[in-house]
N, C-alpha and C positions, 0 to 999 in steps of 0.2 A: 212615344207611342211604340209598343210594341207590335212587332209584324204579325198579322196573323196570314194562314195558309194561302189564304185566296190572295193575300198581297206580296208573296215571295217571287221573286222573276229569279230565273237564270241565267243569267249573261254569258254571254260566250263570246271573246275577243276573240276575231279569225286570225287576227296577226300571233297570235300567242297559242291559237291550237295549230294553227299553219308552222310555226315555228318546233313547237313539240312534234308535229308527223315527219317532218323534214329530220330531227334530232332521231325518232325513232326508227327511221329508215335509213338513216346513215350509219346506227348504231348494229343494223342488223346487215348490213353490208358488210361495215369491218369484221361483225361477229364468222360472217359466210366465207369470207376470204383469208381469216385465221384458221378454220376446219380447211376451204380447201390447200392452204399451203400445206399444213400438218399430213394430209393424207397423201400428194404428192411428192411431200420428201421422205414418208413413211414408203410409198411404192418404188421411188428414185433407189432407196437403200434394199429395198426385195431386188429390183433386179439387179442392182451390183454386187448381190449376195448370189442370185441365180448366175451372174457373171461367172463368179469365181467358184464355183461349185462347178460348171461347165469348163473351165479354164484347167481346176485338177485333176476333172474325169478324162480330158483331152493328156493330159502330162500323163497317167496312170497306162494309157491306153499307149501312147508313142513308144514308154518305156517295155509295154509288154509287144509290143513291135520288137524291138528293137531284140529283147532277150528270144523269141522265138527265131528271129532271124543267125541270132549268134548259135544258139543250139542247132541250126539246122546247116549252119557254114563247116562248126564241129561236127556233122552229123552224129549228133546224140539225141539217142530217141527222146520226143516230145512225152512226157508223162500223160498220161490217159486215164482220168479216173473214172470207173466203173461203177455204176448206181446198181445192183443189182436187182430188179424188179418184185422176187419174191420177199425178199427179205423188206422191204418198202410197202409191199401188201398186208405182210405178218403185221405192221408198223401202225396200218393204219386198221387193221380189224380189232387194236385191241379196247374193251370197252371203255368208256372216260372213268368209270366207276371203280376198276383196278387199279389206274394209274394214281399214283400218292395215298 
């Protein structure tokens, strides 16, 4: 005998769709805690980047310490460079359409 529409049932085993939610909530949990490790040891490595970025501007800065104090034990004038303001004005009046 073939099933007609009005004789189809659905069945639904709660141990087997209990089983599947459980499967798919644990699968979205490992999936949540693979992103967040990944963005963690991606931000771990910004700031050991920003470390060491801060680390040679402190080295850069010690050593021009250190040369301004030797020039000034030598007392040899500190070099001073001068921005002259007009010529910085001529600089910036002139139209973008000249330049190139």
């Amino acid at each position: 005998m073939i099933p007609t529409l009005t004789n189809l049932t659905l069945e639904i085993h709660i141990v087997l769709f209990g089983g599947l939610m459980i499967l798919a909530i644990l699968a979205g949990l490992l999936i949540g805690r693979k992103q967040m490790r990944k963005k963690e040891n991606r931000i771990l490595e910004l700031e050991n980047e920003m470390l060491a970025s801060h680390k040679e501007i402190l080295k850069y800065a010690m050593t021009n310490k250190q040369l301004t104090e030797t020039l000034e034990k030598a007392k040899i004038p500190f070099p001073v460079t001068r921005i002259d303001e007009e010529e910085d004005e001529k600089v910036r009046k002139i139209p973008l359409g000249k330049i190139g």
